[in-house]
C-alpha positions, 0 to 999 in steps of 0.5 A: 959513296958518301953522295949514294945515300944522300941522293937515294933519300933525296929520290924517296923523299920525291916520291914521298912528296909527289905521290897522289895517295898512299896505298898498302898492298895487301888482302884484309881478309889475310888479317882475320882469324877465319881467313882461309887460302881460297886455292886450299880446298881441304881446310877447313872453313870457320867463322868468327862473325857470330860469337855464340849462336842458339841455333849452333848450340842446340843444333849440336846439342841435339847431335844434328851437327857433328862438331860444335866449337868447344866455345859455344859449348861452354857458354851454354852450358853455364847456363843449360846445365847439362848440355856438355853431359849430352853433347858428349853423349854422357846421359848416366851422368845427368841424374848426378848432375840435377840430383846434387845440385837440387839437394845442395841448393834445397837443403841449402835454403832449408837451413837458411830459413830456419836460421832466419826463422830463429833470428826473428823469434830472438830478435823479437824476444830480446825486445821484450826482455833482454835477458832472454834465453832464446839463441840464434841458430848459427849451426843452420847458418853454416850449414846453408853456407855449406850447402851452397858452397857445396852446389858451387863445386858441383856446378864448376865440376860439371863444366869441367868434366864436360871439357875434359871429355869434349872431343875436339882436334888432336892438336892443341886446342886453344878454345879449351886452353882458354876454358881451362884456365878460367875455370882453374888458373894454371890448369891451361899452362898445364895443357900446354905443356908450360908447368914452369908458369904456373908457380908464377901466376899462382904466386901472383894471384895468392901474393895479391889475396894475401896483401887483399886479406892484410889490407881488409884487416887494417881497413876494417880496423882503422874504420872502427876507430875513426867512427869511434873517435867521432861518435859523440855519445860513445867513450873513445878510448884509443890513443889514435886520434880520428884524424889519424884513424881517417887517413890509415883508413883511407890508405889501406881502402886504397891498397885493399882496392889496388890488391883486388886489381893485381888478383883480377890482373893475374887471373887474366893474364894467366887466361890470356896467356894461354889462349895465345900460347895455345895458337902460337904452338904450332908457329914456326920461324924457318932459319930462311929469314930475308927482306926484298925491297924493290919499286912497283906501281901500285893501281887503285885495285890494290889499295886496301888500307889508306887513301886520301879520302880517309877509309883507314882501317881493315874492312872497309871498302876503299874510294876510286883515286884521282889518277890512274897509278901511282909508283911506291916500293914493295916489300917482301919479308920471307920468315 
């Protein structure tokens, strides 16, 4: 037995050596997500090769084709507000839809410009006399915040209810877990039944606005003393020299930055993480786990992924080989 090993690696470094090219047998189309088993006719056929298609969208807007990917939906919609409202044949809800958004976003710029409006006149009267008693309107200010605020959440809620009430499969669907957590991180965990994430990520993303917020303080803090220390015509009176200032200054830039990349981090991951989820659902590994190796011929027809003239990768179209065959091993895994 001790001579058996050593003469089998002697034979697979021999074929190794000898062989012409390496080839990988397997159908490159097996490795996209719209590939279908030509024998199956009942499946049903998708396409990934356009992202996001006019012609789709308004075909399914205007009801000619039955089902629109819940993908396409989404994305037109963000920009043709209303569009899930009439797909999914809602119209009572458009009149609330286009009412509120007009009213925020108009009363909104209403009181922005009378805000800006009283600035001015303040600021021109301070000109001539310091001791004015005209005052800036802040109430109109923090009403046009409001306002605008306001017109968001009406616009996020709109995207919401047209994916809540889009008729898709029975299954999970991982387009619409997906959308779920952009719109509200956790929200796809939720629909994939995996409460127990959702503490996770929203500890890390509201840890990471908490430490953004501290950092933003301190940076803010430290930059005023730095330009107060160098001002020449100003009375620095803090203990903290502006080399000092300058360095903390930096540190907390450093870490406020830092913070913002964990918020962006977490938010993804958590979109990720339910996209994948979502199509691994259903993905089932049998107890009949077992791996077949054995030797074969491998012939220029079957060659997809490598060749000695250097089309590596899926998708592209192999090169005829010198030679007609070639001898390799076949490996079979059954999961």
């Amino acid at each position: 037995m001790r001579y058996f090993f050593p003469k089998i690696f002697l034979l697979v470094l021999c074929l190794t050596v000898f062989s012409t090219g390496i080839r990988a047998q397997f159908k490159e189309e097996a490795f996209r997500q719209s590939y279908v088993n030509p024998s199956d006719t009942t499946a049903r056929r998708d396409s990934i090769d356009k992202m996001w298609s006019f012609k789709e969208f308004f075909r399914g807007v205007s009801h000619k084709d039955s089902v629109m990917r819940i993908g396409t939906l989404f994305a037109g919609s963000t920009v043709f507000i209303g569009s899930e409202q009439i797909y999914n044949r809602q119209y009572w809800k458009l009149p609330l839809v286009y009412g509120g958004l007009g009213a925020t976003v108009g009363l909104g710029f209403h009181y922005r410009s009378r805000y800006r409006t009283s600035l001015a006149a303040y600021e021109a009267a301070y000109a001539l006399d310091p001791e004015t008693s005209l005052t800036v309107d802040t109430r109109s200010k923090n009403m046009a915040t409001w306002l605008f605020a306001g017109a968001g959440v009406l616009y996020w809620s709109t995207l919401m209810d047209g994916i809540v009430n889009y008729h898709g499969p029975d299954r999970l669907d991982a387009g619409r877990a997906t959308i779920y957590s952009i719109l509200l991180p956790g929200l796809g965990q939720a629909y994939n039944g995996e409460f127990w994430k959702i503490p996770i990520y929203w500890g890390g993303i509201m840890g990471s606005l908490h430490f953004y917020s501290t950092n933003n303080t301190n940076y803010k803090r430290y930059k005023r003393i730095h330009n107060e220390a160098t001002d020449p015509e100003g009375t620095y009176s803090e203990r903290i020299p502006a080399e000092r200032a300058l360095y903390y200054r930096d540190v907390f830039r450093r870490f406020r930055d830092y913070s913002m990349v964990a918020i962006i981090g977490f938010y993804l991951l958590q979109v990720i993480d339910a996209n994948v989820f979502a199509y691994m659902k259903d993905f089932e590994v049998t107890d009949d786990l077992s791996m077949r190796i054995a030797p074969t011929v491998i012939t220029p027809d079957s060659a997809y992924a490598f060749n000695p003239d250097g089309n590596f990768g899926i998708g592209r179209t192999p090169s005829p080989v010198s030679g007609t065959n070639a001898f390799g091993f076949k490996i079979g895994i059954t999961f």
